[in-house]
HTML snippet that shows the backbone in 3Dmol.js (N, CA, C, O; Angstrom):
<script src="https://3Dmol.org/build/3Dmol-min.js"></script>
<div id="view" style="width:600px;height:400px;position:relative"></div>
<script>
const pdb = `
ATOM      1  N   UNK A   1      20.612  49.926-165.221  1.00  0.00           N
ATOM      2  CA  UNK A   1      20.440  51.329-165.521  1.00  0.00           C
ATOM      3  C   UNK A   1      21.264  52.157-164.540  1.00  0.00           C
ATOM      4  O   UNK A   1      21.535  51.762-163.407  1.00  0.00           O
ATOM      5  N   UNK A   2      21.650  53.348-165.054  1.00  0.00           N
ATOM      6  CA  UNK A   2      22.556  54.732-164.313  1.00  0.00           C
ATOM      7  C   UNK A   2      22.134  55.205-164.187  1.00  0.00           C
ATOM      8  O   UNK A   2      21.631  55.738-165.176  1.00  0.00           O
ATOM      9  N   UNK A   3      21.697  55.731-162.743  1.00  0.00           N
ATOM     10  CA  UNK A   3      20.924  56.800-162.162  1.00  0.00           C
ATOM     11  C   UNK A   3      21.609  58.209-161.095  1.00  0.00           C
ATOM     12  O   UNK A   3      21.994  58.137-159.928  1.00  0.00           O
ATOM     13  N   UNK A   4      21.576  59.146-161.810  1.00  0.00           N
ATOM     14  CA  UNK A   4      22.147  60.698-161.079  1.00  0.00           C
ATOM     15  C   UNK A   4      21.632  60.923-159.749  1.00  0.00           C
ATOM     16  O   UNK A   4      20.444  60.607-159.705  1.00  0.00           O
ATOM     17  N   UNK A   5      21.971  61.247-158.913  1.00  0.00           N
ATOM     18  CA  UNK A   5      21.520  61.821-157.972  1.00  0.00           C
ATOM     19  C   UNK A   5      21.962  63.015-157.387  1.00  0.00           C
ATOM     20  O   UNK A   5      23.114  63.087-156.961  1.00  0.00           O
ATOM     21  N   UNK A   6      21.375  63.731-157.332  1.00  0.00           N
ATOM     22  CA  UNK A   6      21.588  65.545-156.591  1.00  0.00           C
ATOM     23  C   UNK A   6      21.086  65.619-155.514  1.00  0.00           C
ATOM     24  O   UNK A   6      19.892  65.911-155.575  1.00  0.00           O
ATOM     25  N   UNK A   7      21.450  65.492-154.602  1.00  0.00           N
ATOM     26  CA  UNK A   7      21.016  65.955-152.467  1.00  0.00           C
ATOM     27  C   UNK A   7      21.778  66.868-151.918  1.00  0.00           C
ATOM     28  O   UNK A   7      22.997  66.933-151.758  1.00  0.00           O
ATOM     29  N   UNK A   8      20.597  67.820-151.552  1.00  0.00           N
ATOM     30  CA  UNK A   8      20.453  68.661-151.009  1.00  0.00           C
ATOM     31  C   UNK A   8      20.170  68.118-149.199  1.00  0.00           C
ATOM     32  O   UNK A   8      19.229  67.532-148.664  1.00  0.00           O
ATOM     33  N   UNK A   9      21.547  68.679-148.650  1.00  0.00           N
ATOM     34  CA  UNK A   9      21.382  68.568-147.109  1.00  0.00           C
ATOM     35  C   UNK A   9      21.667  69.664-146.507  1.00  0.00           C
ATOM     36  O   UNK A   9      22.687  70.278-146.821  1.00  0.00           O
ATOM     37  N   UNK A  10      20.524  70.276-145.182  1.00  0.00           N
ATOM     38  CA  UNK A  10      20.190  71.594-144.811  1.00  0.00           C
ATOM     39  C   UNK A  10      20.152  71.179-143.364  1.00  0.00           C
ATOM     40  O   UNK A  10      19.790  70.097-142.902  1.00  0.00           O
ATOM     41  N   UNK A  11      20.669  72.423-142.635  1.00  0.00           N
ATOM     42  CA  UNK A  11      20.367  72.126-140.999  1.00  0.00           C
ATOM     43  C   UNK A  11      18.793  72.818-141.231  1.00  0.00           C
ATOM     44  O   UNK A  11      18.290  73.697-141.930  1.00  0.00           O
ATOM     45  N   UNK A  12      18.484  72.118-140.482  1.00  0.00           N
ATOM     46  CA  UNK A  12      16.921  72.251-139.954  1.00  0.00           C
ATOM     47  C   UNK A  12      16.567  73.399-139.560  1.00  0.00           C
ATOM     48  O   UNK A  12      17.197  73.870-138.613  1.00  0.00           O
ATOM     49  N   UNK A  13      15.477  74.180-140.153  1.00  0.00           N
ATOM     50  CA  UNK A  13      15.212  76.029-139.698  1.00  0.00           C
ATOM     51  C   UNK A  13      14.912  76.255-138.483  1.00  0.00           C
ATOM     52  O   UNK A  13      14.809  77.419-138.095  1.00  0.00           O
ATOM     53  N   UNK A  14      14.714  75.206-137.648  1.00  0.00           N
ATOM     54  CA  UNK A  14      14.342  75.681-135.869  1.00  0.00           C
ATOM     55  C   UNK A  14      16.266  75.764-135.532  1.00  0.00           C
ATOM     56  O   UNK A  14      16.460  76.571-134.623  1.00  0.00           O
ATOM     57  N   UNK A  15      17.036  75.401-135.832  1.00  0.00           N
ATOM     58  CA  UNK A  15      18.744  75.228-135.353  1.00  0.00           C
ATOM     59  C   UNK A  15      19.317  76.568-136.138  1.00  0.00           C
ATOM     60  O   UNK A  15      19.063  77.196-137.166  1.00  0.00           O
ATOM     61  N   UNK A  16      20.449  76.636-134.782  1.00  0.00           N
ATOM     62  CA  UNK A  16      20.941  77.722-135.837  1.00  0.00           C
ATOM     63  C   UNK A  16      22.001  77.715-136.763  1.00  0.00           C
ATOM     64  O   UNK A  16      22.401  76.553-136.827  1.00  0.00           O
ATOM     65  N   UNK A  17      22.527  78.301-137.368  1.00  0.00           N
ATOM     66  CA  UNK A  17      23.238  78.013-138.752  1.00  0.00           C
ATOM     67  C   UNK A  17      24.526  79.044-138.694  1.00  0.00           C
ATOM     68  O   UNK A  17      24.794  79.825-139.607  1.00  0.00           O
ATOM     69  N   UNK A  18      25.422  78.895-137.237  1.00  0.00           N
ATOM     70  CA  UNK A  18      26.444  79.600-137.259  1.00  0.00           C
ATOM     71  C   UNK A  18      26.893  80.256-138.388  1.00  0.00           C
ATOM     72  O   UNK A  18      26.926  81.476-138.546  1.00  0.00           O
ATOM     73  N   UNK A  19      27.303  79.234-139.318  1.00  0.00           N
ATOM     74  CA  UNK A  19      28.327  79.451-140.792  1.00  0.00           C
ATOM     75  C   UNK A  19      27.182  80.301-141.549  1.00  0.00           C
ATOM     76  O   UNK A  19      27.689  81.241-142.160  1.00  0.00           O
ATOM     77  N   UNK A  20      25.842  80.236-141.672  1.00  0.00           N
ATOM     78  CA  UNK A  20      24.770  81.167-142.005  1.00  0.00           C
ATOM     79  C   UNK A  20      25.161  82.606-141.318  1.00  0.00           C
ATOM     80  O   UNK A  20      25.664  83.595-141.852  1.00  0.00           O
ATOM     81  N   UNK A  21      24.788  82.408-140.043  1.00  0.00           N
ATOM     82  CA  UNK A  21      24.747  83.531-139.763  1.00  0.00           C
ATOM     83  C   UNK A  21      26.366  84.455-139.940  1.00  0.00           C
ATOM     84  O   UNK A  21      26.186  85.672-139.901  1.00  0.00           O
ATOM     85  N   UNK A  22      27.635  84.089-140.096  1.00  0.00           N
ATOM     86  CA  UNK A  22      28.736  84.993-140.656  1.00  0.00           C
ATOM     87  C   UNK A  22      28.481  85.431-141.733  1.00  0.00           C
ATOM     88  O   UNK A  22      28.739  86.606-141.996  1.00  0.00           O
ATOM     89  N   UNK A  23      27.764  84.384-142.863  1.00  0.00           N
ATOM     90  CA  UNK A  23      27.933  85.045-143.942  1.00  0.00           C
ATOM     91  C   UNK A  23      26.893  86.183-144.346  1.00  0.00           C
ATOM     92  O   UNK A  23      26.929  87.191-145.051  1.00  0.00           O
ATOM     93  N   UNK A  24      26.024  85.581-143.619  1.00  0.00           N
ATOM     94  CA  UNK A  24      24.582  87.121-143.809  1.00  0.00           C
ATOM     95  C   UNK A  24      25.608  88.458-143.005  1.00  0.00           C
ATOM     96  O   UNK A  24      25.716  89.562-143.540  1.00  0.00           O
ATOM     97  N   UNK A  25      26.082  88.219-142.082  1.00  0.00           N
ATOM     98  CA  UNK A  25      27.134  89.529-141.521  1.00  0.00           C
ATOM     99  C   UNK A  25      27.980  89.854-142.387  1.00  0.00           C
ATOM    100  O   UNK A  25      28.451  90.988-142.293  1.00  0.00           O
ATOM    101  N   UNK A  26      28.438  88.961-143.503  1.00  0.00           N
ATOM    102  CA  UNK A  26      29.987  89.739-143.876  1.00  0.00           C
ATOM    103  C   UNK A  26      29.050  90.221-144.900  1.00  0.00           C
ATOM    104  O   UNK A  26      29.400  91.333-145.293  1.00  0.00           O
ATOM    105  N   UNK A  27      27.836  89.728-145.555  1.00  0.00           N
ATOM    106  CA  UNK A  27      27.629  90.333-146.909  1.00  0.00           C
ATOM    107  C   UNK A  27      27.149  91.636-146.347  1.00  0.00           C
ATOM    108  O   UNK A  27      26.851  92.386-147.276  1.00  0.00           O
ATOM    109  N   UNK A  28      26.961  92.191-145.158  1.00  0.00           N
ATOM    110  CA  UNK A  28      26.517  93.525-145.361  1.00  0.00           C
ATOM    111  C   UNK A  28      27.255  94.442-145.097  1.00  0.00           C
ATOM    112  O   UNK A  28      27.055  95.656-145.073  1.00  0.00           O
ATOM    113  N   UNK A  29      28.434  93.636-144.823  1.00  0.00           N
ATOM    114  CA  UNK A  29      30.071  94.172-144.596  1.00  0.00           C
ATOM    115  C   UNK A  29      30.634  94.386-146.355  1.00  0.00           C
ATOM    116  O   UNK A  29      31.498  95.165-146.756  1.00  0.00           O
ATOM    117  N   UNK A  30      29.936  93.559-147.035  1.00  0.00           N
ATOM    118  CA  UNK A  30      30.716  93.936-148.231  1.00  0.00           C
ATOM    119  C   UNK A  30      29.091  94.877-149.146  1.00  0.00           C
ATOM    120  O   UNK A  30      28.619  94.648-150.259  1.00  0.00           O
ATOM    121  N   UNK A  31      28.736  95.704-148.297  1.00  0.00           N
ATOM    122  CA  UNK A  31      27.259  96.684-149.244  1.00  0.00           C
ATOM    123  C   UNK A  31      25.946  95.621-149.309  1.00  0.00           C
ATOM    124  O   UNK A  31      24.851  96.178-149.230  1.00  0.00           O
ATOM    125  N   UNK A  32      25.940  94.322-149.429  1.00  0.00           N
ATOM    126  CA  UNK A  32      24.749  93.530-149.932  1.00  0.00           C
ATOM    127  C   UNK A  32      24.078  93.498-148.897  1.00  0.00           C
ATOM    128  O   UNK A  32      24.092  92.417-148.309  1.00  0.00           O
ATOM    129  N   UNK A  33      23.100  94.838-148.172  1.00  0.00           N
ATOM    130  CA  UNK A  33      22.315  95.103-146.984  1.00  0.00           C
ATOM    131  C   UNK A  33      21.048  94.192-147.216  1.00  0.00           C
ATOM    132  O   UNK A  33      20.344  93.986-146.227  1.00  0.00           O
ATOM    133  N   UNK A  34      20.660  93.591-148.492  1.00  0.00           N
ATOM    134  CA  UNK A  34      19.236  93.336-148.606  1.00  0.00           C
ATOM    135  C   UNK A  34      19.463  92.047-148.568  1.00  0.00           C
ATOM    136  O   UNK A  34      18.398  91.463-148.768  1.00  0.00           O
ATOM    137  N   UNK A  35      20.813  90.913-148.319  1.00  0.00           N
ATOM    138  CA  UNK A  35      20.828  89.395-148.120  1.00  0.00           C
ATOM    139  C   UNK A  35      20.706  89.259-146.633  1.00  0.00           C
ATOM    140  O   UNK A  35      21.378  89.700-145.700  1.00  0.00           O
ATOM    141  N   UNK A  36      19.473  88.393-146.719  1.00  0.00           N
ATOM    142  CA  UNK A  36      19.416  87.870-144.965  1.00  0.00           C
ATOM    143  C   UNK A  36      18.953  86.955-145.250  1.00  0.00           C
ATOM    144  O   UNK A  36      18.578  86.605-146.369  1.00  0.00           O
ATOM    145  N   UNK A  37      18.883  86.171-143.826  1.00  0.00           N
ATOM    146  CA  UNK A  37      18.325  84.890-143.999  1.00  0.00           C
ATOM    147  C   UNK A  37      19.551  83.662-144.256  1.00  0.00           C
ATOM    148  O   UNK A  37      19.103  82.518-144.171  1.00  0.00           O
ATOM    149  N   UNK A  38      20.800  83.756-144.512  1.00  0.00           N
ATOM    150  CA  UNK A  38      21.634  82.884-145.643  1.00  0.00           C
ATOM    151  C   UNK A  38      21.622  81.659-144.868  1.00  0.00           C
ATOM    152  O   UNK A  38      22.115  81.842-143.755  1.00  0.00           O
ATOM    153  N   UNK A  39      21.106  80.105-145.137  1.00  0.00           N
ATOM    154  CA  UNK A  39      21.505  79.347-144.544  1.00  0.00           C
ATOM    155  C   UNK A  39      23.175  78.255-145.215  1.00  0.00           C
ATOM    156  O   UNK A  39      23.838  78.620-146.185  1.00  0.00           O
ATOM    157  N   UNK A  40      23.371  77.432-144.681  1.00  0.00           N
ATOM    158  CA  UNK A  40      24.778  76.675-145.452  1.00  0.00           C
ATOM    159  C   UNK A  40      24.840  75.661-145.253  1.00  0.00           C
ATOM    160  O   UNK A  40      25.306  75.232-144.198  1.00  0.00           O
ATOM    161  N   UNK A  41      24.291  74.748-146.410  1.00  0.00           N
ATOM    162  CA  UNK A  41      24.249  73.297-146.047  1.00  0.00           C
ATOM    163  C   UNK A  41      25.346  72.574-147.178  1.00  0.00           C
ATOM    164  O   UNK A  41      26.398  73.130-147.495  1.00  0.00           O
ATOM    165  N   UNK A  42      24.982  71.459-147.634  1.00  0.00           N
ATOM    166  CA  UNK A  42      26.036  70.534-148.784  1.00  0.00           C
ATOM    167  C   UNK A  42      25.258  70.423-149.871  1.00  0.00           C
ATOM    168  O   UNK A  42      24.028  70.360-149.886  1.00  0.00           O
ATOM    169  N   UNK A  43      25.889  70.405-150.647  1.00  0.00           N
ATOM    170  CA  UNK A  43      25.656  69.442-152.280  1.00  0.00           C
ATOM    171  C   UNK A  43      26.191  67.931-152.505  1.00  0.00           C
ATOM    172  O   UNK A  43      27.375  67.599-152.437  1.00  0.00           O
ATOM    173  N   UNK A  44      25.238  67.188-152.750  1.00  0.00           N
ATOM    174  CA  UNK A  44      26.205  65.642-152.820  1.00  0.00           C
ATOM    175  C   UNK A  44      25.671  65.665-154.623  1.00  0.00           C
ATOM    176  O   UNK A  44      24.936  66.476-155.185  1.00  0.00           O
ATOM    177  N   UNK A  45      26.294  64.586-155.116  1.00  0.00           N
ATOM    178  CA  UNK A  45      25.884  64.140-156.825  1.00  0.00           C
ATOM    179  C   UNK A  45      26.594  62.608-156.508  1.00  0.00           C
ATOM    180  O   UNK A  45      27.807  62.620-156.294  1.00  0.00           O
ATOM    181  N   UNK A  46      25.943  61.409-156.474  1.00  0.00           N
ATOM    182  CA  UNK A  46      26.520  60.365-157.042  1.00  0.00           C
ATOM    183  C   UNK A  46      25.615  59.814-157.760  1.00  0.00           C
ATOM    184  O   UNK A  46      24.487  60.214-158.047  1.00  0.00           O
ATOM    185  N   UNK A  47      26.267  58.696-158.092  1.00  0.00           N
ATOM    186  CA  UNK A  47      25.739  57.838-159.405  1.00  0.00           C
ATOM    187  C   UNK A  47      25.135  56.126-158.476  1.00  0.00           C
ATOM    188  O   UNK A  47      25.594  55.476-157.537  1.00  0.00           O
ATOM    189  N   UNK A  48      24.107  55.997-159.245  1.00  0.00           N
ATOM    190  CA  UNK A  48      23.817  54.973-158.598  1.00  0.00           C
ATOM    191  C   UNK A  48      23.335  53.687-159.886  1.00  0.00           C
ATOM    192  O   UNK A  48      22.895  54.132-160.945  1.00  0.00           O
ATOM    193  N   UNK A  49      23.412  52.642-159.772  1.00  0.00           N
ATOM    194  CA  UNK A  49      23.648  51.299-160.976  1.00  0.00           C
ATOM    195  C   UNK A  49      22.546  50.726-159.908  1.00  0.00           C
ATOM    196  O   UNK A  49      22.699  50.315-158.758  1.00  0.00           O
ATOM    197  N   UNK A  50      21.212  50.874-160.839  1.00  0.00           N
ATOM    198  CA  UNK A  50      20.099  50.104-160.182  1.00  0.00           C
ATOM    199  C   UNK A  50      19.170  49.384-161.473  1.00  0.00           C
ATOM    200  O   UNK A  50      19.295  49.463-162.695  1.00  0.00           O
ATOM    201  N   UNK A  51      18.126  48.603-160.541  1.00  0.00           N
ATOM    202  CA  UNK A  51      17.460  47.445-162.031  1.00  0.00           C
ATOM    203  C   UNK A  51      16.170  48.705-162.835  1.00  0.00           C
ATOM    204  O   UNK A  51      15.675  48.566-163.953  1.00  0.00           O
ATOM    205  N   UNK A  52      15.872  49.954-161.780  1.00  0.00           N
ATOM    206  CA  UNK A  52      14.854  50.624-162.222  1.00  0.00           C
ATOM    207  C   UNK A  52      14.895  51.757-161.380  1.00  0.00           C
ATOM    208  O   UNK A  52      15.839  51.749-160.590  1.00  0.00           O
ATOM    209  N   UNK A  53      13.915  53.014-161.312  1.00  0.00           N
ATOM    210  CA  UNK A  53      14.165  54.461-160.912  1.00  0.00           C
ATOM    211  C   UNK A  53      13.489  53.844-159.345  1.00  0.00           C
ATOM    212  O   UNK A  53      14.099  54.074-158.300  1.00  0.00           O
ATOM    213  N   UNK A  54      12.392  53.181-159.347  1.00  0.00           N
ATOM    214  CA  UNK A  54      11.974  52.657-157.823  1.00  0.00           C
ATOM    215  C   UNK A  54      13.361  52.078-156.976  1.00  0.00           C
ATOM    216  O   UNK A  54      13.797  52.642-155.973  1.00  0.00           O
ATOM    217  N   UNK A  55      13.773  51.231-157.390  1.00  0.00           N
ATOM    218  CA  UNK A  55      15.158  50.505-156.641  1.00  0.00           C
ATOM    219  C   UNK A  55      16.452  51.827-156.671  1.00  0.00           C
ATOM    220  O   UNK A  55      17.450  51.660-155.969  1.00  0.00           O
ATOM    221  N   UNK A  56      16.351  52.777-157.315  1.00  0.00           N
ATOM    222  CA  UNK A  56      17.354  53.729-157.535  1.00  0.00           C
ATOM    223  C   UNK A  56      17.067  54.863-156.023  1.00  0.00           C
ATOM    224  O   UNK A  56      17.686  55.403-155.106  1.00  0.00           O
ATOM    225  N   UNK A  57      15.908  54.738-156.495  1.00  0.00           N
ATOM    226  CA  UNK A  57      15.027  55.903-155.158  1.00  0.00           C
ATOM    227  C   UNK A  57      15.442  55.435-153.901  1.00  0.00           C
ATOM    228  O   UNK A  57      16.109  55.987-153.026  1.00  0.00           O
ATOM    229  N   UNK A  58      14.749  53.923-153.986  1.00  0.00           N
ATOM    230  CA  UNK A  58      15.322  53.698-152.426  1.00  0.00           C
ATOM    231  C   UNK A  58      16.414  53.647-151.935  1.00  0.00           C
ATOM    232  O   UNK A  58      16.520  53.853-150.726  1.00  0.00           O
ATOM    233  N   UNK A  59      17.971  53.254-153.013  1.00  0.00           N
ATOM    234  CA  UNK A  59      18.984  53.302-152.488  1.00  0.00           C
ATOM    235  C   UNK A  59      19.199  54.725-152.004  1.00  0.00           C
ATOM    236  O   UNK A  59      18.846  54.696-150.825  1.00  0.00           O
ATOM    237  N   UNK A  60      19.588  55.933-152.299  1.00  0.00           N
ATOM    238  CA  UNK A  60      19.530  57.151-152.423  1.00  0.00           C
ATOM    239  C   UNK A  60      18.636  57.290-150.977  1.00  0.00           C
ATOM    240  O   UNK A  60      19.206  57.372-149.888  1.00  0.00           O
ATOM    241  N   UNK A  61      17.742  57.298-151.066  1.00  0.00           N
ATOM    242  CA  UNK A  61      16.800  57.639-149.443  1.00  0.00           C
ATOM    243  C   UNK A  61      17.507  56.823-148.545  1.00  0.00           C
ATOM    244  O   UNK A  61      17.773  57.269-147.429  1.00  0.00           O
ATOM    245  N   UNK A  62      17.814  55.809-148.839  1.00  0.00           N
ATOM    246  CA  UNK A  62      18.865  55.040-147.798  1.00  0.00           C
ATOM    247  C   UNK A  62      20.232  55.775-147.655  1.00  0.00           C
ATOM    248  O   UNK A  62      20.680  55.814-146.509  1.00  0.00           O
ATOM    249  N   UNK A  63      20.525  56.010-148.049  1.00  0.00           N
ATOM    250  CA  UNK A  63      22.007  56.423-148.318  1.00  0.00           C
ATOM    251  C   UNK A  63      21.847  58.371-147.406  1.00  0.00           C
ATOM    252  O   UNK A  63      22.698  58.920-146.706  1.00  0.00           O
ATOM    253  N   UNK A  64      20.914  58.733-147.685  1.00  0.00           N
ATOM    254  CA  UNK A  64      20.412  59.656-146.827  1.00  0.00           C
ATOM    255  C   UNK A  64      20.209  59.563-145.309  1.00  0.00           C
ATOM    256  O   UNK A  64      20.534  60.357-144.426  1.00  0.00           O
ATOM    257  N   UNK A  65      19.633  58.471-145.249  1.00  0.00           N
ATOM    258  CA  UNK A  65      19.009  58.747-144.029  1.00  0.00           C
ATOM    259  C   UNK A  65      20.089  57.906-143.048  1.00  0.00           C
ATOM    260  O   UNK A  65      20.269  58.214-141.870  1.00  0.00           O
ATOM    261  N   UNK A  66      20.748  56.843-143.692  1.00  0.00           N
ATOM    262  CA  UNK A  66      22.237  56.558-143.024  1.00  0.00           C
ATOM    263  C   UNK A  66      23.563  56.967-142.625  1.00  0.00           C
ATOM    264  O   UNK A  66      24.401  56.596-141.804  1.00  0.00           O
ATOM    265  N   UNK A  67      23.451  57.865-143.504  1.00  0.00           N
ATOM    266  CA  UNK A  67      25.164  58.404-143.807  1.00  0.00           C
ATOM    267  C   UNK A  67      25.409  59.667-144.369  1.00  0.00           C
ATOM    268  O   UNK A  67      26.593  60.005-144.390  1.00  0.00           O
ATOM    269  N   UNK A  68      24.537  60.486-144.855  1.00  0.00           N
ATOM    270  CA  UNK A  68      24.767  61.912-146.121  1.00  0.00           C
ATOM    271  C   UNK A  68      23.739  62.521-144.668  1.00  0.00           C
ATOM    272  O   UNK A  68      24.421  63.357-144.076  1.00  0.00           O
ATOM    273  N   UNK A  69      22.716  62.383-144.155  1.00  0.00           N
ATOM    274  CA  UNK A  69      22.445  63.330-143.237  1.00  0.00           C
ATOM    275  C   UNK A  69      22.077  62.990-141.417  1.00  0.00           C
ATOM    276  O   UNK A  69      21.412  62.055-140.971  1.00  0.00           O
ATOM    277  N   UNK A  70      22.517  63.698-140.928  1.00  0.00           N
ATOM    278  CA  UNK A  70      22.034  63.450-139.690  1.00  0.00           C
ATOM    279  C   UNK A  70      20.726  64.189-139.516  1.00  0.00           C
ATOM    280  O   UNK A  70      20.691  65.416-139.607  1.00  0.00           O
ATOM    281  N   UNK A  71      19.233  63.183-139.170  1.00  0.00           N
ATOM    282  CA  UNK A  71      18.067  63.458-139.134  1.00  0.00           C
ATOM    283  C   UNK A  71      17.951  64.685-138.089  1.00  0.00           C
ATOM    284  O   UNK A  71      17.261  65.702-138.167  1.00  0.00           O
ATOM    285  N   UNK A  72      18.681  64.341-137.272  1.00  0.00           N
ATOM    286  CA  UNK A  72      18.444  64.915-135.771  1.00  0.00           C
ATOM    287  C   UNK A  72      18.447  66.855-136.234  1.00  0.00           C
ATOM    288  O   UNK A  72      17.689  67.819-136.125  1.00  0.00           O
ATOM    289  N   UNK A  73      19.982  66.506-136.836  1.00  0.00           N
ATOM    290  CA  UNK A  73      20.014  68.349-136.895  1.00  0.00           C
ATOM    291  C   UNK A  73      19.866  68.793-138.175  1.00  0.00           C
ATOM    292  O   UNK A  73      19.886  70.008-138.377  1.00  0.00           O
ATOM    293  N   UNK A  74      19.660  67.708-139.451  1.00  0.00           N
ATOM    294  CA  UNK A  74      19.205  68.101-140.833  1.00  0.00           C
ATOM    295  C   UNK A  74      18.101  67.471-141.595  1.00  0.00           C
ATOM    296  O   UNK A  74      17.491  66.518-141.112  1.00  0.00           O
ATOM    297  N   UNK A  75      17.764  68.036-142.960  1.00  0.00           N
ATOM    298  CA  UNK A  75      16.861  67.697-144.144  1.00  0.00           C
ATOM    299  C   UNK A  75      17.893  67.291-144.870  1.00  0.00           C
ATOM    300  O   UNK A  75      19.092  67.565-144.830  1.00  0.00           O
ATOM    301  N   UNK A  76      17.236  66.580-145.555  1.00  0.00           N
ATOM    302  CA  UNK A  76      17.644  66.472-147.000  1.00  0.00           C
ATOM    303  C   UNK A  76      16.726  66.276-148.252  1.00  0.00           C
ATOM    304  O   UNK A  76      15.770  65.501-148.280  1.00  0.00           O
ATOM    305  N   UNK A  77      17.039  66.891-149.048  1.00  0.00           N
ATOM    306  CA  UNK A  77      16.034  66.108-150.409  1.00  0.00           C
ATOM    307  C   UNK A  77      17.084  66.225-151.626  1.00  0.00           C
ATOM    308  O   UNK A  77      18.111  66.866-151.849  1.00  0.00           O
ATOM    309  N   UNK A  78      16.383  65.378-152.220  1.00  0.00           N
ATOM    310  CA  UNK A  78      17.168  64.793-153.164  1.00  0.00           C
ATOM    311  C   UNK A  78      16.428  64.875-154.996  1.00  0.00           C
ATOM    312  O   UNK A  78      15.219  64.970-154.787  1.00  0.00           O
ATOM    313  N   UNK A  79      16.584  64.877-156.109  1.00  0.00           N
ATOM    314  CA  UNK A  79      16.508  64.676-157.405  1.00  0.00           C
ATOM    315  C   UNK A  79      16.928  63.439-157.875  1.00  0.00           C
ATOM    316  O   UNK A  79      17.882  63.016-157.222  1.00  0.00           O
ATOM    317  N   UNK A  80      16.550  62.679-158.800  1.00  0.00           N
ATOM    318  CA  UNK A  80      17.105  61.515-159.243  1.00  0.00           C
ATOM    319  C   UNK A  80      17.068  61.402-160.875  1.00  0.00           C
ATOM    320  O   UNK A  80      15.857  61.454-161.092  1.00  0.00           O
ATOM    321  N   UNK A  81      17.631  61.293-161.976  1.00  0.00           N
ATOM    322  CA  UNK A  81      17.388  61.060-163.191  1.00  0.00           C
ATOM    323  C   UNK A  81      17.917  60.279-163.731  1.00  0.00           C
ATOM    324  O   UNK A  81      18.942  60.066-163.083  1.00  0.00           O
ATOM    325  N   UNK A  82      17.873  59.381-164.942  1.00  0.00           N
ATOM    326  CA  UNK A  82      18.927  58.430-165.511  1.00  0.00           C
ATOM    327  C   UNK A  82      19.432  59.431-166.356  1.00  0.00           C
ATOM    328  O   UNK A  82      19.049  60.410-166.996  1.00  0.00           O
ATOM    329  N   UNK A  83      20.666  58.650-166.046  1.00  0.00           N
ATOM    330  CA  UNK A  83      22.251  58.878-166.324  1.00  0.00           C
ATOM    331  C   UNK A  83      22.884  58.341-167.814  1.00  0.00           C
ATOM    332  O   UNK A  83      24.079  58.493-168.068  1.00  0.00           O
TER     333      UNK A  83
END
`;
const viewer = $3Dmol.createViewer("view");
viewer.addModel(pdb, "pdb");
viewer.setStyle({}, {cartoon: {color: "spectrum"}});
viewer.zoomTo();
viewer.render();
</script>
């Protein structure tokens, strides 16, 4: 089976979010006074060829917690569906 995956990776809300914080500045440089808060993390999407959505899950959480995020200064979560 083909399984989608969508992960979402975020620096962690206690850290700060340099590239966040320019863009909450420029948007009120361009009138948008009421955006704050903006943080800036990644989008991943791959495909994963597993025997079932359990064996699909774990690759994906693996694949997270090895290589797509660093625990220390990020989250991640993830979606999974067949493909």
């Amino acid at each position: 089976m083909r399984f989608k995956a969508e992960i979402d990776v975020m620096p962690l809300d206690a850290l700060l979010d340099p590239q966040g914080k320019a863009v909450t500045s420029s948007m009120k440089n361009i009138g948008l006074d009421a955006v704050e808060g903006v943080r800036i993390g990644r989008h991943v999407r791959l495909f994963v060829d597993a025997g079932n959505q359990a064996e699909a899950d774990k690759m994906v959480d693996e694949a997270c917690k090895k290589l797509l995020a660093n625990q220390i200064m990020e989250s991640y979560t993830y979606s999974l569906e067949e493909a």
